[in-house]
N, CA, C and O atoms as a GROMACS GRO file, in nm:
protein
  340
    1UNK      N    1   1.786  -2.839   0.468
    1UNK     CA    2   1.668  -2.829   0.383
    1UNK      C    3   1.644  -2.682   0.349
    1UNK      O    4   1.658  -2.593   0.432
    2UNK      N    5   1.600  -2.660   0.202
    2UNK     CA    6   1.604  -2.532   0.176
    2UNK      C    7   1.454  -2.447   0.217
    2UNK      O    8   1.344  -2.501   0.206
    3UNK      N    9   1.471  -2.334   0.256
    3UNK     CA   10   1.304  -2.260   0.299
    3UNK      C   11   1.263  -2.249   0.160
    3UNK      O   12   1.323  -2.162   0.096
    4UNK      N   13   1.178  -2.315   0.101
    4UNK     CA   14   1.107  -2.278   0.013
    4UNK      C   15   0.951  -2.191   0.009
    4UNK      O   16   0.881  -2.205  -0.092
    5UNK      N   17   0.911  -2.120   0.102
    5UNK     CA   18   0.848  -2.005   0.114
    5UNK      C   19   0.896  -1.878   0.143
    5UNK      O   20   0.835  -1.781   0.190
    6UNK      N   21   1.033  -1.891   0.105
    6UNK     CA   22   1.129  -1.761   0.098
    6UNK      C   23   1.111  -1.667  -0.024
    6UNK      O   24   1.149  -1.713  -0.132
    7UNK      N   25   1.061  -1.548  -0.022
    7UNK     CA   26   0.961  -1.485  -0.122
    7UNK      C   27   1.100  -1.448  -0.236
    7UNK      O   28   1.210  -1.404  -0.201
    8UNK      N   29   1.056  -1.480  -0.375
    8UNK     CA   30   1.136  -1.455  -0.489
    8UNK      C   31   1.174  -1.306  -0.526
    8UNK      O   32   1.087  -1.224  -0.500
    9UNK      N   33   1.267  -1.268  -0.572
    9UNK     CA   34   1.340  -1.135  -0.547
    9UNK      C   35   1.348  -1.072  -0.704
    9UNK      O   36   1.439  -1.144  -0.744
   10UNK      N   37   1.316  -0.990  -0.815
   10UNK     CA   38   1.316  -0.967  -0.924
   10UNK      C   39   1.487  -0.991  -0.976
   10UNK      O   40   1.523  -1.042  -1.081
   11UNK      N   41   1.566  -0.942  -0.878
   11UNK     CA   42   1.717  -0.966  -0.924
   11UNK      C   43   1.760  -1.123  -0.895
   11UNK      O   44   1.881  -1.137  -0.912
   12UNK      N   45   1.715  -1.204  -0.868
   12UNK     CA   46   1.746  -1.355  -0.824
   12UNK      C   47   1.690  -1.406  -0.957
   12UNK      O   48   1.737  -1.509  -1.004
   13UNK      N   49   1.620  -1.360  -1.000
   13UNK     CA   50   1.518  -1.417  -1.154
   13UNK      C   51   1.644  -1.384  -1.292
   13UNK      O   52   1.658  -1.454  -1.392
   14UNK      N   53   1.726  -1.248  -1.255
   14UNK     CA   54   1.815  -1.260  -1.330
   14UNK      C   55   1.696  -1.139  -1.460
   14UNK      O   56   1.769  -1.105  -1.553
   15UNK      N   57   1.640  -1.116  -1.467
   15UNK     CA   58   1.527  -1.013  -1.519
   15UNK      C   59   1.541  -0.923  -1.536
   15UNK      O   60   1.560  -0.841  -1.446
   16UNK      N   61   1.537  -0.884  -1.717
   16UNK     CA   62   1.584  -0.722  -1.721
   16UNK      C   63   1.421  -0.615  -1.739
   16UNK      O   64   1.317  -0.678  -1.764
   17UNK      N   65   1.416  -0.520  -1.730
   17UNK     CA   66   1.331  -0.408  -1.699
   17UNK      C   67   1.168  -0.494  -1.765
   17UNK      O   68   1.067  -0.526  -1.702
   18UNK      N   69   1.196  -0.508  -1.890
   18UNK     CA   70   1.082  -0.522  -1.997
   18UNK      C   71   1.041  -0.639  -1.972
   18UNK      O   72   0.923  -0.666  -1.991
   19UNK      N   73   1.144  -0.748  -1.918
   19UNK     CA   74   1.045  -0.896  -1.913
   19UNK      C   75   1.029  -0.880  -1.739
   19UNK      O   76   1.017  -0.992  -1.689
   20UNK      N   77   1.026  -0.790  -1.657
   20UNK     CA   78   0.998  -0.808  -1.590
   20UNK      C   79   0.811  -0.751  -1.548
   20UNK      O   80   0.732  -0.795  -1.465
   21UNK      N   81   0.797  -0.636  -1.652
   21UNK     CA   82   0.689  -0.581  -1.689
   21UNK      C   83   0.590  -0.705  -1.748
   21UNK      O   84   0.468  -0.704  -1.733
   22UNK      N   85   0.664  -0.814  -1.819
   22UNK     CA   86   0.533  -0.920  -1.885
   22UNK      C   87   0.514  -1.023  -1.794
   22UNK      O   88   0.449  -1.124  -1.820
   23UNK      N   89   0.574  -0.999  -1.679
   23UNK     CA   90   0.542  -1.089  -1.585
   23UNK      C   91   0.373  -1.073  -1.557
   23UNK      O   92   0.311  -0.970  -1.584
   24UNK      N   93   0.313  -1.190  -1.499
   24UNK     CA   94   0.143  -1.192  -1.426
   24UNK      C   95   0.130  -1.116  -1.314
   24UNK      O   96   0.233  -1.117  -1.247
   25UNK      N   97   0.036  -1.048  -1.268
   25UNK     CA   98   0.031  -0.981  -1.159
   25UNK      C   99  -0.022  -1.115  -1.044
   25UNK      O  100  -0.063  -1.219  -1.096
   26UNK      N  101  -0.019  -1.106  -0.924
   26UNK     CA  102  -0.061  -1.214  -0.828
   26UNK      C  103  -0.209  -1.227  -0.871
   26UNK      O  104  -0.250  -1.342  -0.883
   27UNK      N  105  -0.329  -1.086  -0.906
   27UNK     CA  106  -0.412  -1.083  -0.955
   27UNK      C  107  -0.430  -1.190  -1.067
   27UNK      O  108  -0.491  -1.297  -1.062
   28UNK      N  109  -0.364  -1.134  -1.166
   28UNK     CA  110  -0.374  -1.277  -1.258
   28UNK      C  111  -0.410  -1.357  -1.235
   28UNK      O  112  -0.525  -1.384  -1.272
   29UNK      N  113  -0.319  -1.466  -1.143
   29UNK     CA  114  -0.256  -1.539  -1.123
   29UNK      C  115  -0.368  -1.604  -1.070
   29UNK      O  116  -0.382  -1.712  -1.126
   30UNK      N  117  -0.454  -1.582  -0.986
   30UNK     CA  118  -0.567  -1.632  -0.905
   30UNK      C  119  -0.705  -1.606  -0.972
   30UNK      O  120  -0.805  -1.665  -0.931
   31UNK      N  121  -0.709  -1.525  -1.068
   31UNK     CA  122  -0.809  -1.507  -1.152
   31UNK      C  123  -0.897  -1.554  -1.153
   31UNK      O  124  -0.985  -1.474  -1.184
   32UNK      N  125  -0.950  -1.696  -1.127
   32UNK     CA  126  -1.042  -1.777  -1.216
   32UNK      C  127  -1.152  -1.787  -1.208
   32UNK      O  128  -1.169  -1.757  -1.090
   33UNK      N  129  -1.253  -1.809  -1.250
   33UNK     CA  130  -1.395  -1.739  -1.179
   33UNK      C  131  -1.482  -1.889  -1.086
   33UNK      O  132  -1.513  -2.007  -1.101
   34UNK      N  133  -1.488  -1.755  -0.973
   34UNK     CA  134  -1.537  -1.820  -0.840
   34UNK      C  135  -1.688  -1.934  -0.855
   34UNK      O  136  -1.801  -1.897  -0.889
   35UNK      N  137  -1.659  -2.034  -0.831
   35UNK     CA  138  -1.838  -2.114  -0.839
   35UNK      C  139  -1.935  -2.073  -0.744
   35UNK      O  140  -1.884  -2.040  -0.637
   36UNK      N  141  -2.041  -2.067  -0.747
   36UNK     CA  142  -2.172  -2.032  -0.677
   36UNK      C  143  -2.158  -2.018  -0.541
   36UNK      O  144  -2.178  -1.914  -0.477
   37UNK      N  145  -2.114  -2.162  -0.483
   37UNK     CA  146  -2.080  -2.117  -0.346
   37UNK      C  147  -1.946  -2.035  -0.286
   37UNK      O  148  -1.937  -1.992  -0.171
   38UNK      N  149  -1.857  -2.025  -0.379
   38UNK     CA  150  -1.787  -1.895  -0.324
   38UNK      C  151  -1.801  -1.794  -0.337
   38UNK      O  152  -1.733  -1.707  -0.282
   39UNK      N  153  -1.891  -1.773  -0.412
   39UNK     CA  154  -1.979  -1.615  -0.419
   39UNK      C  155  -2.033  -1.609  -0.315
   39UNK      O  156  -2.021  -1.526  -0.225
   40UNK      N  157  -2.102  -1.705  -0.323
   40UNK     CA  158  -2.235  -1.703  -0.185
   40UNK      C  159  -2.133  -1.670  -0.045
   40UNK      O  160  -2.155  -1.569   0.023
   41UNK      N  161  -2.046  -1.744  -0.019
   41UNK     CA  162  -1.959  -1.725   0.094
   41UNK      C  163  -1.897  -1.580   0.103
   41UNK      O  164  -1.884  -1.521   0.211
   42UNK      N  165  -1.857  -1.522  -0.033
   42UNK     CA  166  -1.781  -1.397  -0.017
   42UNK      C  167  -1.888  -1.270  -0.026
   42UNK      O  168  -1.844  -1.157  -0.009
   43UNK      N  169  -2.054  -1.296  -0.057
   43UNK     CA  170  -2.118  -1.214  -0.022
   43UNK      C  171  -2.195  -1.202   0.141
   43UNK      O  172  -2.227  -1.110   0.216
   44UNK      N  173  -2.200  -1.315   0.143
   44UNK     CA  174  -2.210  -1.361   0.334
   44UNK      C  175  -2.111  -1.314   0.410
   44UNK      O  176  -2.137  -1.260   0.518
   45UNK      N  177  -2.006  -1.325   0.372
   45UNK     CA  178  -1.881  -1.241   0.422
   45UNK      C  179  -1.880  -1.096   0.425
   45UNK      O  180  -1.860  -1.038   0.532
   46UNK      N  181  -1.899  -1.027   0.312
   46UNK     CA  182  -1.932  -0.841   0.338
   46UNK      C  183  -2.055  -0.805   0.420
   46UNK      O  184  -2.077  -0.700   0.480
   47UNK      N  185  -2.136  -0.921   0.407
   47UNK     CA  186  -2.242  -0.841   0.529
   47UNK      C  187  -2.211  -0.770   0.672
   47UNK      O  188  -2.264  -0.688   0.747
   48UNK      N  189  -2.093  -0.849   0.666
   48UNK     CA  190  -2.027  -0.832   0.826
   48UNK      C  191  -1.950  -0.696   0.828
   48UNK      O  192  -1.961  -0.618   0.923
   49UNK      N  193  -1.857  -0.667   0.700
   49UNK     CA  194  -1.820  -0.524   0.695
   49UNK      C  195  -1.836  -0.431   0.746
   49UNK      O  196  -1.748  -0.382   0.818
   50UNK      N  197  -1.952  -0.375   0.728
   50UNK     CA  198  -1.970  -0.270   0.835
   50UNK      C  199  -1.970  -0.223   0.973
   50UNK      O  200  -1.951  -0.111   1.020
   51UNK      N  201  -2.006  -0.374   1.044
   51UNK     CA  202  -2.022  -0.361   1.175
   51UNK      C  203  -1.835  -0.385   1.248
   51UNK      O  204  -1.785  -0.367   1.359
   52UNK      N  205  -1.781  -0.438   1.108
   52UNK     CA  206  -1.630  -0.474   1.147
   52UNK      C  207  -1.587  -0.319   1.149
   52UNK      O  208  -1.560  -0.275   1.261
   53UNK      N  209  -1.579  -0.240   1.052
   53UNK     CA  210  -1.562  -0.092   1.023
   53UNK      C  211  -1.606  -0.035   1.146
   53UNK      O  212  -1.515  -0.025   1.228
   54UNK      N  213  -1.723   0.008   1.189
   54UNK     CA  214  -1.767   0.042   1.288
   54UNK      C  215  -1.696  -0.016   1.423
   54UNK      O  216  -1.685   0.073   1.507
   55UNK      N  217  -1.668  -0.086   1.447
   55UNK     CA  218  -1.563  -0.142   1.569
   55UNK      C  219  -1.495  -0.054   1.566
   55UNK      O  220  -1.501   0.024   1.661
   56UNK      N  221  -1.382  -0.024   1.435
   56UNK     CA  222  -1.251   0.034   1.393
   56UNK      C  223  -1.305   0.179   1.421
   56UNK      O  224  -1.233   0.274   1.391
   57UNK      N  225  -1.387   0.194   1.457
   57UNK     CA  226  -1.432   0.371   1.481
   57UNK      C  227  -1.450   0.409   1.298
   57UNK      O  228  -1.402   0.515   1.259
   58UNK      N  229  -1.501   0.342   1.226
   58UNK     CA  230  -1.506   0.378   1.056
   58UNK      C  231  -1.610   0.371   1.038
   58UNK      O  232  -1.676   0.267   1.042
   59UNK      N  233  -1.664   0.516   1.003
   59UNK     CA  234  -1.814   0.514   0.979
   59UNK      C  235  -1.844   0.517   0.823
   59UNK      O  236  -1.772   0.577   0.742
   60UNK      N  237  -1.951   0.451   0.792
   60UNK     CA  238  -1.980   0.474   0.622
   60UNK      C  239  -2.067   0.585   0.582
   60UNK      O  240  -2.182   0.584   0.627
   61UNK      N  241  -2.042   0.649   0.530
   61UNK     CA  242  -2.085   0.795   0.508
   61UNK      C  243  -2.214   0.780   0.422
   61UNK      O  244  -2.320   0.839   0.443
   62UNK      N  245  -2.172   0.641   0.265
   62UNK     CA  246  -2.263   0.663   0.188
   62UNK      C  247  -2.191   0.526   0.125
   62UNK      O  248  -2.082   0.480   0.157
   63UNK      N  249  -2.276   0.482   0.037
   63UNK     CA  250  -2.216   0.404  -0.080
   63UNK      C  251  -2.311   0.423  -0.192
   63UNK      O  252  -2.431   0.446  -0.207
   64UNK      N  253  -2.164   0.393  -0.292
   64UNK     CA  254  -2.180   0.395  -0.414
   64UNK      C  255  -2.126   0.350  -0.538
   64UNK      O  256  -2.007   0.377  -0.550
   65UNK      N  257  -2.183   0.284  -0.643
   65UNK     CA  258  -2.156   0.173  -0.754
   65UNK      C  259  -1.997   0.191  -0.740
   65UNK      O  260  -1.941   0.272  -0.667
   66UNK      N  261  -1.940   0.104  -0.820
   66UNK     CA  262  -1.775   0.136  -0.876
   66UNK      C  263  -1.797   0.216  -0.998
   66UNK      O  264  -1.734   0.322  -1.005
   67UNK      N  265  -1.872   0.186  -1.093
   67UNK     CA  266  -1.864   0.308  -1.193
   67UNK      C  267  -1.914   0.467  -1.147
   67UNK      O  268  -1.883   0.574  -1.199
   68UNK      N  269  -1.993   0.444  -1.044
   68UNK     CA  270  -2.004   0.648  -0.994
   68UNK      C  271  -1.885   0.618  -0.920
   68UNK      O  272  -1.836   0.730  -0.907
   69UNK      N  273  -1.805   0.533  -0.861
   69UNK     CA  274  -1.671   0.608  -0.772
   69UNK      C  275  -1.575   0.664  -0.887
   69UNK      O  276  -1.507   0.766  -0.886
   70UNK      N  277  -1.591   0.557  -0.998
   70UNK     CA  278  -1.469   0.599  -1.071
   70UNK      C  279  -1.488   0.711  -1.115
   70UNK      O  280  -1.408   0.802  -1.094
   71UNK      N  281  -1.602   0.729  -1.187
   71UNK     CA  282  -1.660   0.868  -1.252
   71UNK      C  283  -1.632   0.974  -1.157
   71UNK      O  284  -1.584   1.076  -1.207
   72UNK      N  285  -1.654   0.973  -1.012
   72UNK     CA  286  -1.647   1.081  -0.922
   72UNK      C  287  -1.486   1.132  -0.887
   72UNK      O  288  -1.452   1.243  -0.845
   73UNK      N  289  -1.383   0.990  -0.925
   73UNK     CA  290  -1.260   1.014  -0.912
   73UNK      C  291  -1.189   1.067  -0.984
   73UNK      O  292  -1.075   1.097  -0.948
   74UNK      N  293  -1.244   1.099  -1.132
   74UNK     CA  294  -1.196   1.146  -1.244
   74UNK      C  295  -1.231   1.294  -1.221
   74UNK      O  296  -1.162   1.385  -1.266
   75UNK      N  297  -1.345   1.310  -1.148
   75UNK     CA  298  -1.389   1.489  -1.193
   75UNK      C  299  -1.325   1.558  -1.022
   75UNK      O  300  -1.349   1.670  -0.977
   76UNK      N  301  -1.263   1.476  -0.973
   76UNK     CA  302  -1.194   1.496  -0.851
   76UNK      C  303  -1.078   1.559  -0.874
   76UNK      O  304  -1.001   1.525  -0.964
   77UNK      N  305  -1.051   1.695  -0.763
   77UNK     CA  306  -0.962   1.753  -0.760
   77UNK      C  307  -0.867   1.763  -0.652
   77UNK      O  308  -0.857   1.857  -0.572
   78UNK      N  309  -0.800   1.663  -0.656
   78UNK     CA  310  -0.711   1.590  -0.550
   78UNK      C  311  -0.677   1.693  -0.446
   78UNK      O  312  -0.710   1.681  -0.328
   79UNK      N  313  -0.596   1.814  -0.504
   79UNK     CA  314  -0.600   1.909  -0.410
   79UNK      C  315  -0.699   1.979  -0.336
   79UNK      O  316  -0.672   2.061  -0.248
   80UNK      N  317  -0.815   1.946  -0.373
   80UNK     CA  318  -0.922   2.016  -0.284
   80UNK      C  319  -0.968   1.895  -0.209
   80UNK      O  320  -1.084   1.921  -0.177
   81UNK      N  321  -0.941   1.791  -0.170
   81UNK     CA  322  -0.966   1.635  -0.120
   81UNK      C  323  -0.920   1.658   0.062
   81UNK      O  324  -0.816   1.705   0.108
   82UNK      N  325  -1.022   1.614   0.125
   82UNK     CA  326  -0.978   1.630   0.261
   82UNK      C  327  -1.038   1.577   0.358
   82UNK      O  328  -1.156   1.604   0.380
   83UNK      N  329  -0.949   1.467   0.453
   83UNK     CA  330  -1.002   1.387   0.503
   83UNK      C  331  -1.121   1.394   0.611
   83UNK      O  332  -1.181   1.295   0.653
   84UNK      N  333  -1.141   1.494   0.641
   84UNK     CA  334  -1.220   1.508   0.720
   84UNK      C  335  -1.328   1.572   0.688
   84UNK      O  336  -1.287   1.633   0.589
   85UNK      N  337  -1.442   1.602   0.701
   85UNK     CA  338  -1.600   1.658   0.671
   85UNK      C  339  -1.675   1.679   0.751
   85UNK      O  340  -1.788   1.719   0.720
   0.00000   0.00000   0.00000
């Protein structure tokens, strides 16, 4: 019997550069928008985050929207970036 959860290989597809680029990302692929109660479940779920982080010795410094991270990542100067503070 063949393993059919044996993960697919880009050269087994036989796939040259460009159609391998129009392929779906796994993102895609799962896309679809969540109903009420899996929101509800996946925001019941991050409550726990922090205290999971905090186990891991990961402290949260601050939070902030995704549009100020992105904005803050753009005026970021990678070389002056350093893990520690």
């Amino acid at each position: 019997m063949e393993d059919k959860s044996k993960p697919i290989k880009f050269e087994d597809l036989g796939l040259s550069m460009r159609d391998r680029l129009k392929l779906p990302s796994r993102r895609e692929l799962s896309s679809r928008p969540w109903s009420d109660d899996q929101m509800r479940a996946f925001i019941e779920r991050q409550k726990h985050v922090p205290s999971i982080l905090a186990e891991m010795g990961i402290r949260i410094v601050r939070t902030v929207s995704y549009s100020q991270l992105k904005e803050e990542w753009v005026q970021t100067d990678i070389g002056s970036v350093s893990l520690e503070e």
